[in-house]
N, C-alpha and C positions, 0 to 999 in steps of 0.2 A: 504494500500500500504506500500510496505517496504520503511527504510527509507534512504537518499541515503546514499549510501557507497563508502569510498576514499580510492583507491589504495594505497600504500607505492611509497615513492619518488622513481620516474627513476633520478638519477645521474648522473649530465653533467658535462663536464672537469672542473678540478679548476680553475680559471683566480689569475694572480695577483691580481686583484682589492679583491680577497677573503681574501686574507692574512692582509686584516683587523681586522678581529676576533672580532668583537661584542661579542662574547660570550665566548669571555676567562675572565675567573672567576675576579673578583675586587680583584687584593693583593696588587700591589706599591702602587694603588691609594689611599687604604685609610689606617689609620694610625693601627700600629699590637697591637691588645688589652692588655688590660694590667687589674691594678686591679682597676684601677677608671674607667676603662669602658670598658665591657667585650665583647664578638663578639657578643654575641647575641644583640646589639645595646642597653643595659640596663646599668644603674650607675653599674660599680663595688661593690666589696663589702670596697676600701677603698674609694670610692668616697669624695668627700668633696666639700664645696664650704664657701666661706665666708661673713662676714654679715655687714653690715654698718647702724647704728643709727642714725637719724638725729632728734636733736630740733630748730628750727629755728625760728626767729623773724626778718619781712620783714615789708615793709612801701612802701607804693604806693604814689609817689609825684604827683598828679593830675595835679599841676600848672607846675611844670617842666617837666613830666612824665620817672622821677627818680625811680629806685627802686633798696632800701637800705638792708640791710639785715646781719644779726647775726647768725651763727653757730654752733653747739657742734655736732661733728659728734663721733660719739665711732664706733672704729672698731676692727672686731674681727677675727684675723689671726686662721682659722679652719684647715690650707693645716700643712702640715707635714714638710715645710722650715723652717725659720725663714727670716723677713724681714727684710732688711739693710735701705729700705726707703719706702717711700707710695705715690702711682701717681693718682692726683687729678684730672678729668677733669675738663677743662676752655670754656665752649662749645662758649660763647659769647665772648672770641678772635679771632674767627672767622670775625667781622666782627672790628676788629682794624685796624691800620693803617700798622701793618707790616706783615698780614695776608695770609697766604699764598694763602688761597682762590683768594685772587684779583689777587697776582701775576702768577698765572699757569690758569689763567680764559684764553679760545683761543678767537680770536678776527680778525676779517674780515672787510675790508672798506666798505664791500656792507651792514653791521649791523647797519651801520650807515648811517639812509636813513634821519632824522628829526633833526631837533634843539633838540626836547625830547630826544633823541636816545643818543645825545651828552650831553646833560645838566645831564642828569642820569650818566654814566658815570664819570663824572666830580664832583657829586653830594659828597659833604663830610658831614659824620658823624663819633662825636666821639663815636666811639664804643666798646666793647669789656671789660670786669671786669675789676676795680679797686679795687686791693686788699689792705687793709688797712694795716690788721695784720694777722699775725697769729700766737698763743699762745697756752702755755697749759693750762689747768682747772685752774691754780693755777694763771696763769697772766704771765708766762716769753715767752719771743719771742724763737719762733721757725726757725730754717736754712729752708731756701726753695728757690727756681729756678724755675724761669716760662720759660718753652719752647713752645711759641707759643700757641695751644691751652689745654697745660700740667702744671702743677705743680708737681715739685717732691719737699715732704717734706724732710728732712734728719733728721735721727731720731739721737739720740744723742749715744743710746743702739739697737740693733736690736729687734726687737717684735719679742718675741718667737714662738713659734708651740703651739696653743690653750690658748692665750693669747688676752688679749684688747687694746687698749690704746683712751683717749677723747681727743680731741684738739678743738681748736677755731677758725672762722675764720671771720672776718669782712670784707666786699664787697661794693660794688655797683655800677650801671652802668647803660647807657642810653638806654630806651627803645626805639627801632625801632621801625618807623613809617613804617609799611606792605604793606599799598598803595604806599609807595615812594620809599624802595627799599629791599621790599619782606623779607620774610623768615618764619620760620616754627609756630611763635609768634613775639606778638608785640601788636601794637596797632593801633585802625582807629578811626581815628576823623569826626566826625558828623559835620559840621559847621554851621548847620540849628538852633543850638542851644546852639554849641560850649562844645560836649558832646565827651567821649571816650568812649570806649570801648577796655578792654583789655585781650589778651588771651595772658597767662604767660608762658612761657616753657624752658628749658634748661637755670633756670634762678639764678643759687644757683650753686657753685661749688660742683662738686659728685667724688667720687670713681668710680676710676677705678676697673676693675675687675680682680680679680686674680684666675688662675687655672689652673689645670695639662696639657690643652693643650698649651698655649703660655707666660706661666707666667703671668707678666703682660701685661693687653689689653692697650697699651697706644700709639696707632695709629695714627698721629693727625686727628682730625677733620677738614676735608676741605670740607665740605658741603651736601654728598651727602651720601657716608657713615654712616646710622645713630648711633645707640649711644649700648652701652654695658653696663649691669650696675648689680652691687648687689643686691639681696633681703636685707631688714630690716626695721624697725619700724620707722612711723613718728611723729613729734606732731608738728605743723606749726601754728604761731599765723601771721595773714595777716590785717596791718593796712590799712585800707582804707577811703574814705568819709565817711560821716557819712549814706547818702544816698544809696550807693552802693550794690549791690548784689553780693555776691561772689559762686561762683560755684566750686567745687573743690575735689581733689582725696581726697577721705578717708569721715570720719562722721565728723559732727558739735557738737563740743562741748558745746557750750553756744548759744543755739539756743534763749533763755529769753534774751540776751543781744542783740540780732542781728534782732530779728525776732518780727511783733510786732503778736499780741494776733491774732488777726486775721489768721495772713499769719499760726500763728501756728497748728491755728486749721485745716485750709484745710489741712496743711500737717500732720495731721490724718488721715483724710477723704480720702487722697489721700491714706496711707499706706496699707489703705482696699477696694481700688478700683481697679478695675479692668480694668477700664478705666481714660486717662489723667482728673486730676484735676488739675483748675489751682490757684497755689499758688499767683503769682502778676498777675491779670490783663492789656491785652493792656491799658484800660484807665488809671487803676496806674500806668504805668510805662510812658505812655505820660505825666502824671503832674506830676512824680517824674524826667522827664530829663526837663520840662519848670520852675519848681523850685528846685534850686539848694541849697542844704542845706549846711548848715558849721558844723565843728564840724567833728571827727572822730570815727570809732568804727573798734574793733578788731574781727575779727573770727577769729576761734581756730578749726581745726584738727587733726583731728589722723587717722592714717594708718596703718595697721599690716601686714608686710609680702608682700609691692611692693618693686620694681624696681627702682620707680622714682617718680617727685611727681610736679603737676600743676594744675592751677587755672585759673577762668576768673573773671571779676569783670567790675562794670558800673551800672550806673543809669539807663539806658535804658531796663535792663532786664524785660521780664517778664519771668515765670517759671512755669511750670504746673512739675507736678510727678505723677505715677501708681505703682501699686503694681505689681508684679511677680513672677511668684509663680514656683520654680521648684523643684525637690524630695526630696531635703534635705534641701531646706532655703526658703526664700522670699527676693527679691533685690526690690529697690528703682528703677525705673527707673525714670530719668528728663532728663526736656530740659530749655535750657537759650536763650531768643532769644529778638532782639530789636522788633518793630514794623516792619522794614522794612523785616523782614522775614516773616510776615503776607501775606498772609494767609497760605502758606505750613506750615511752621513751627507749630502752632497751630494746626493742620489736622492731621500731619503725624508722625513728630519727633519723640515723647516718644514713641509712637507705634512703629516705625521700632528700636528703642532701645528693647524695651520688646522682640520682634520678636527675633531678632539678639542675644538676652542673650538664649534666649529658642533654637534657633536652633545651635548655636555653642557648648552651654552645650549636645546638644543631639550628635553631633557627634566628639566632641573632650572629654572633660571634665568639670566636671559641675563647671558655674559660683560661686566664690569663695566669692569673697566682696559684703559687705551691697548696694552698689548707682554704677548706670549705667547712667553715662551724656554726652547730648549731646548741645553742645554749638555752635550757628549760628556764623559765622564771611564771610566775601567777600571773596568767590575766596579758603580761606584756606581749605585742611583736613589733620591733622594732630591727631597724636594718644599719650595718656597717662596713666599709669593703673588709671581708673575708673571715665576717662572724654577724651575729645576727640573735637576739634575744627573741625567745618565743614561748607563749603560752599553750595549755591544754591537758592540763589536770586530771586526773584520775580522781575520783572519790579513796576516803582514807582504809576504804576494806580493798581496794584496789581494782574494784570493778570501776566502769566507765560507759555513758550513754552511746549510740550515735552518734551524736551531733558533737559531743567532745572529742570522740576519734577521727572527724570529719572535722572540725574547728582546727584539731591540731594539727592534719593532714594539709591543710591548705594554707594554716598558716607558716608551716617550714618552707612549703613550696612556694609561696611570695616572699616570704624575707629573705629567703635563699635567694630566689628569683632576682631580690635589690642589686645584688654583686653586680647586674648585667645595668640595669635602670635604676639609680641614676650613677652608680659605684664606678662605671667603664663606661658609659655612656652615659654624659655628665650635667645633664638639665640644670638647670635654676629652678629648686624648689621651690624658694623661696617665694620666685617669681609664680610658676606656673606646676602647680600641682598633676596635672593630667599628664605632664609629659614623663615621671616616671611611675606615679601610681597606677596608670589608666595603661600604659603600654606593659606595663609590670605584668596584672592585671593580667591582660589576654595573654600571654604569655604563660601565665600561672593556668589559664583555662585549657592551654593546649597539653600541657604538660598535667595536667591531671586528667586528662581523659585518655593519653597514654599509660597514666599510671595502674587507671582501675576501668575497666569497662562500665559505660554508663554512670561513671563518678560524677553526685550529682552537687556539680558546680553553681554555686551562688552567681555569679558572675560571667558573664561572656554570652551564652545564648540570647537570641533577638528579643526570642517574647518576656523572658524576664524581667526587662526595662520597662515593659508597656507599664506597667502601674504607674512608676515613675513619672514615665512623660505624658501620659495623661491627665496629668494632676494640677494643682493650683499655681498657674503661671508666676502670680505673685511669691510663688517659694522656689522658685525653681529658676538657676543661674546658666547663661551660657556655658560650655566648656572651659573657653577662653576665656576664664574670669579670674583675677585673682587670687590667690591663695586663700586669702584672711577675709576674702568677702562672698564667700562660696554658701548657698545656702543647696542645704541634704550633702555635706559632703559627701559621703559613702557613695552616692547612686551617681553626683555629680563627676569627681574625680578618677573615681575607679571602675563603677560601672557603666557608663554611658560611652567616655572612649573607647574602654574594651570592646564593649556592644558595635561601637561603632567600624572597629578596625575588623571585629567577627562578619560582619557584613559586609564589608569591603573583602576580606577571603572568601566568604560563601559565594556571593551573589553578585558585585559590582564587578572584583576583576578576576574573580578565579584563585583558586589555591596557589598555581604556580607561579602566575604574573605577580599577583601580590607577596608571597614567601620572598622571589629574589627583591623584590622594590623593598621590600624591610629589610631584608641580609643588608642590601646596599646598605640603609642607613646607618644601620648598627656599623658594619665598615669602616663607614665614611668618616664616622664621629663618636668612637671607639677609644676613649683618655682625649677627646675634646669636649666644647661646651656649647650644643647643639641647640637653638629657638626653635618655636615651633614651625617658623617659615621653613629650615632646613629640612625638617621632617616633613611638611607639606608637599616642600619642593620635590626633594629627595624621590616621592612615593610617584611623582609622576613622569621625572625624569626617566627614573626606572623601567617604566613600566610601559608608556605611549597612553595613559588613560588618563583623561581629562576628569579631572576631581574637584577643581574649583567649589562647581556647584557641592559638592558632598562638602568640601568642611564647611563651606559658609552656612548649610541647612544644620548639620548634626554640631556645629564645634562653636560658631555663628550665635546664632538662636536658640529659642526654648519654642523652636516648633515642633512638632512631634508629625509620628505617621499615621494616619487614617486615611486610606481611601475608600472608598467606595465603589461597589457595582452599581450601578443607578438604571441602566433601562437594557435589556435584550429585544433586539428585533429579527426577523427569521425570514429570511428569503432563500428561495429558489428560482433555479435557470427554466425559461420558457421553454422546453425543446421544440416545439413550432408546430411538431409529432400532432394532428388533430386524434388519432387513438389515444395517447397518452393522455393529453391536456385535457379533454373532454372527459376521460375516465377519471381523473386526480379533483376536475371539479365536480364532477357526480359526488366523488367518494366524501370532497371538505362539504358538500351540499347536506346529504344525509347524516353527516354526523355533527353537524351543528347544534349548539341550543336550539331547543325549540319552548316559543313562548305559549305562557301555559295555556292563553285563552284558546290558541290555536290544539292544544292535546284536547284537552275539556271537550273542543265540538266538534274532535271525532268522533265523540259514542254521545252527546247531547242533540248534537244537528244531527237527527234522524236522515233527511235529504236535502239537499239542495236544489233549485230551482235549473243548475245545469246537468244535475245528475238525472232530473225527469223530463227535461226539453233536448231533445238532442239538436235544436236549431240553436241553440244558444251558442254552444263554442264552437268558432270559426278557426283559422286556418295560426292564430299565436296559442288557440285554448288546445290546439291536437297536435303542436309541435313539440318533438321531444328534442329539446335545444342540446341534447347528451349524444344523440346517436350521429355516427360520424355517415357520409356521402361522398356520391363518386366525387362534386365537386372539392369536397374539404380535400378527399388526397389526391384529384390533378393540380390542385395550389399547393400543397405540400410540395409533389413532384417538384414542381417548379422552385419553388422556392428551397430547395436540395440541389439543384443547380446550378444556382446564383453562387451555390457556395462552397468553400474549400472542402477537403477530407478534415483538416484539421479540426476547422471550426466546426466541423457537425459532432467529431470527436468529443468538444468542450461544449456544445449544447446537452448531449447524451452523457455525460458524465458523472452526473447525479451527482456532484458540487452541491454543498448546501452554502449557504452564506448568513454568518451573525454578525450584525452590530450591535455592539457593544460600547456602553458610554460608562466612562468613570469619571469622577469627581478627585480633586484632593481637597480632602476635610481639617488635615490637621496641619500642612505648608512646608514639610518635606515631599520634595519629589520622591518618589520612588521607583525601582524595577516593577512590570506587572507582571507577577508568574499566576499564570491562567494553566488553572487544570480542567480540562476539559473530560465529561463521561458521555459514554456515548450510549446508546440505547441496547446496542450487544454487552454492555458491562465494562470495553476494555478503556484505557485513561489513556492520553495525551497530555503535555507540557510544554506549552510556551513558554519562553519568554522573555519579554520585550524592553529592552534598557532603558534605564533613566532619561536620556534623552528624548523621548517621545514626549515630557515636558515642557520641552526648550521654547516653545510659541506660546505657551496659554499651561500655568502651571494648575489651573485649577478646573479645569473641565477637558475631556478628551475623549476623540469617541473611534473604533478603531474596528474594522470588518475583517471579518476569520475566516478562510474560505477553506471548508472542512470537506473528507470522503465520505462522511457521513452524519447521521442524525444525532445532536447531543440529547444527552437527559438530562444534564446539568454541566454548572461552570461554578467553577472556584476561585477565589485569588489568596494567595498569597497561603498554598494548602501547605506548605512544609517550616509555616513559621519562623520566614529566615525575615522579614522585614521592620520587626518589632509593633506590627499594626494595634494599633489599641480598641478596637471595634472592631471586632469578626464576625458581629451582628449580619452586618452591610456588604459582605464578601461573598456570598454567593447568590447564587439563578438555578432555581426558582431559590424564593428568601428562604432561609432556615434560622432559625435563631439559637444561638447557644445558651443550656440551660443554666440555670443560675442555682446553685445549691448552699441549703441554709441547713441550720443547725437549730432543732425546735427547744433544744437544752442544753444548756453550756454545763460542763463537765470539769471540776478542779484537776487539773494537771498532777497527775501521781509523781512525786517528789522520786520516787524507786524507779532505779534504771533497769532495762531488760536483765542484765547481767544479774543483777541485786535479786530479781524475782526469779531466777533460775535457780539460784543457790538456793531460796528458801524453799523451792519444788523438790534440790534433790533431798533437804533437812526433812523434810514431809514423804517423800518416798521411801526414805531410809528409816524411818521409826516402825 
């Protein structure tokens, strides 16, 4: 059978609502290329960025839980200005006493339902760096101004254009307690034993970033907004207990000083395994937190070529590691985790690291550093290059729901996933949220549905958005929105770009065109610091597909997708055939409605007055306008001669033809994927690109020219479009039902696992 064929658009009047133009080309929006970054969304050729050096010497005060720390940062101006000063970030101002955070926090009396509610509020800590000094190599104090969570140093001469300069900086400040009043690190107390654990982050004053799109990045940090930072080289010596394990970005330098004979040899054993080996045991790590040793010891790091740089550390740890094998290296994967992460942790952890380095190298760029770690903490997930804090608790009999095997599952696989967005591929959080959450994000959805068949992903499928972007325009932010002004983050940031980039792989350009157009990017800007115009550019340079219209709808706007089916019409070819034609109208004759008065006086009207006179009907009352004559098939004849073999072919063809009119309801254009059923049962699939918008984005009407009769038509039957109304999507209407609930039911506190155990307590008596 042929296969079906789509008429050329019939064209309806323009409406204002068209003079939208989704599809006028991206020029104000994004910024005009130059030579640091050229249209085709790649570095220029004077691109540049700059470097920052850090040695540091840090001390963990267990009894106070202080932490101290010494700096030499050397920085190297690479940009083509020269600098008049250098802006430091102070990420841990954040939580001081003149903070801006607290002051623009919004606040409702109904937030306040408990004593806790208020006692938290009320709750004070000194928080936020104490900066002692800061000096040059040599020892003289340096000019400097703390703005909030900024330092601007003042330099005495300006740092020239591919120049250095080292300075000093002495610190320190109180760790927050995470259970008491949250944040991205910190630390949780054990009191079963009166034990810490700590995961360190944004914990050492850093450089700011400097570059051709906004000079310096020096935005304050008010919380949510995350962080922007330079590439460069680390060496970090971390004093801690003597007992303690530390977990941390970068290799271990003095593994003989830290590590005893033992622990060292499985982490051999682990180098060449292929599956988790564990380095500390649950039992050793239960009698290294019930005896508490004295005494300290130092690890030592190094880092080449991150961002940024964090650690965890505790007696509680225990730590298994595997090997990883991908094209051009071997990475370390670990995991750091107390007992109370037992059993998941043990199970899963270093494997969904392994997974996660293997599947994001396959479709961005391949993982770059030696160690891939993943650290248990409550409630936290938080990302670093080449370590990463993450939640997903077990209950304390060690059973665990669903949803927390699935919670913990997905969040190793995005914090993991960080290492690639923004860790190696290095966005401005600060700036623009979506460009490592939201790419993160789809990345994380692809890699989970390698991981487990049918893993059922929060994130990344079309229809999953629909609620979202259905919703109250007033709450709901473009993509392209600021960090710190984003309202729903969660659906804004993370789920909607994902959504968005899932669609673009399914439906817009195809798995393949799209996979290489993102490999590019990752590529291209792979330890550089990519805007979203790069990434814009990038995906269509790549690729030969015209996207414009897509980010200005989904990245643009808070329009969402609705279309609609709106009218089916049904035509058939004349075949000229007076047998045919006359038989096809007999047949729509008889089988029409018929109006009742006319049934009723068949058996009411006894006779008719033509039924008893037969002079009454004359030569229109005895013709049967159905039966065909010699005259209908000598004009046939004739008119079969007029004409080609061809065309008699496509009269007799039995062609059926539907127009078809759709609507866009909600001001995304979209693909129309038309499922067609035909009256033998079997299904057909068009479907017709985005650009059949391009003239009139909000009415279109478009003619199917099928081999057979449908029974029905669908659109948008495999939910790749994110449509929020599936009401209006098919011919004839059908409506999706809506299911309610006649009695709301209190949610059993008991996990499956919990109810098993007490079935087998109950089968065993």
């Amino acid at each position: 059978m042929k296969q079906l064929i789509a008429l050329a658009i019939l064209s309806l009047p323009l409406t204002g609502l068209s003079q939208q133009n989704k599809f006028a080309q991206l020029g104000q929006e994004l910024p005009t290329p130059n030579e640091y970054r050229n249209a085709a969304g790649a570095p220029g050729h004077n691109y540049y960025q700059q470097k920052a050096d850090y040695k540091i010497e840090a001390r963990i005060d267990d009894d106070k839980q202080i932490l101290s720390g010494e700096e030499t940062i050397t920085y190297t101006n690479n940009s083509p200005d020269q600098l008049e000063y250098l802006w430091i970030q102070l990420d841990q101002n954040m939580r001081a006493d003149d903070s801006d955070t607290k002051l623009i926090s919004v606040d409702r009396m109904e937030n306040f339902r408990s004593v806790d509610d208020v006692r938290k509020k009320l709750f004070y800590f000194d928080g936020g760096f104490k900066i002692d000094e800061v000096t040059t190599t040599s020892g003289q104090k340096m000019s400097y101004a703390i703005n909030k969570t900024m330092m601007r140093i003042n330099l005495e001469k300006p740092l020239a254009s591919n120049s250095s300069i080292s300075f000093n900086i002495k610190w320190w400040y109180n760790i927050n307690d995470r259970m008491e009043i949250g944040g991205r690190s910190g630390y949780e107390h054990f009191e079963e034993n009166d034990n810490y654990l700590y995961t360190i982050a944004q914990w050492f004053p850093r450089m700011c970033v400097y570059n051709d799109v906004e000079g310096w990045q020096n935005k304050q940090f008010l919380g949510r907004g995350e962080f922007t930072l330079p590439f460069g080289d680390y060496e970090v010596s971390i004093t801690v207990p003597s007992d303690h394990v530390v977990g941390c970005t970068g290799e271990l330098q003095n593994p003989s000083n830290v590590m005893s004979s033992q622990q060292r040899s499985r982490m051999k054993q682990a180098m060449k395994s292929d599956k988790p080996v564990l380095i500390i045991t649950q039992e050793e790590a239960e009698e290294a937190e019930k005896k508490k040793a004295t005494g300290e010891k130092t690890w030592i790091f190094k880092a080449k070529n991150v961002r940024d740089f964090a650690f965890a550390s505790s007696r509680k740890f225990m730590w298994d590691a595997q090997a990883v094998k991908l094209d051009n290296r071997t990475v370390l994967a670990m995991s750091y985790y107390p007992k109370e992460g037992n059993p998941l942790w043990e199970r899963y952890s270093t494997k969904l690291v392994a997974h996660t380095i293997k599947t994001y190298s396959k479709y961005s760029c391949e993982y770059p550093y030696p160690v891939a770690i993943s650290v248990h903490s409550k409630w936290i997930g938080m990302e670093y290059p080449m370590i990463c804090f993450n939640g997903g608790r077990p209950e304390a009999d060690g059973t665990y729901s669903e949803r927390t095997k699935y919670g913990m599952w997905g969040v190793i696989i995005h914090e993991v996933g960080h290492n690639f967005f923004p860790m190696i591929i290095n966005s401005d959080e600060r700036q623009w949220t979506w460009m490592d959450e939201g790419l993160n994000t789809f990345v994380q959805y692809l890699t989970e549905q390698e991981w487990e068949r049918g893993y059922p992903s929060r994130r990344g499928p079309a229809y999953l958005i629909a609620d979202y972007m259905r919703g109250d325009k007033d709450y709901i932010s473009p993509i392209m929105t600021n960090s710190e002004s984003i309202w729903q983050f969660g659906n804004n940031a993370y789920g909607k770009p994902a959504t968005a980039l899932n669609i673009l792989r399914e439906t817009i350009m195809g798995r393949e065109l799209f996979d290489y157009a993102f490999k590019t990017y990752c590529e291209r800007w792979k330890f550089k610091h990519p805007t979203p115009a790069d990434f814009f550019r990038t995906m269509e340079d790549a690729s030969a597909v015209d996207l414009d219209w897509f980010w200005r709808a989904w990245f643009y706007t808070t329009d969402h997708v609705e279309i609609s089916v709106d009218e089916v019409n049904w035509f058939q070819l004349n075949t000229m055939n007076p047998e045919t034609e006359k038989a096809v109208a007999k047949k729509v004759n008889d089988e029409k409605d018929q109006f009742i008065g006319d049934t009723r006086n068949k058996t009411l009207v006894k006779e008719t007055v033509n039924e008893l006179d037969d002079d009454i009907d004359d030569f229109y009352g005895k013709r049967d306008i159905y039966a065909v004559d010699a005259l209908d098939k000598k004009e046939y004849g004739e008119f079969k001669e007029k004409m080609s073999d061809e065309e008699m072919e496509l009269l007799n063809s039995g062609k059926q033809f539907y127009e078809v009119s759709f609507s866009n309801n909600g001001g995304i254009p979209m693909p129309l994927i038309v499922e067609f059923t035909y009256i033998d049962g079997t299904k057909e699939v068009v479907r017709i690109p985005a650009e059949i918008w391009k003239r009139d984005e909000i009415k279109v009407s478009k003619v199917f020219i099928l081999d057979k009769e449908i029974l029905s038509l669908r659109l948008d039957p495999f939910l790749e479009t994110a449509d929020t109304d599936l009401n209006n999507n098919t011919w004839p209407a059908k409506r999706q039902p809506t299911r309610f609930d006649l009695f709301k039911e209190q949610r059993s506190r008991e996990n499956p696992m919990q109810r098993q155990k007490r079935l087998e307590e109950l089968n065993n008596q």
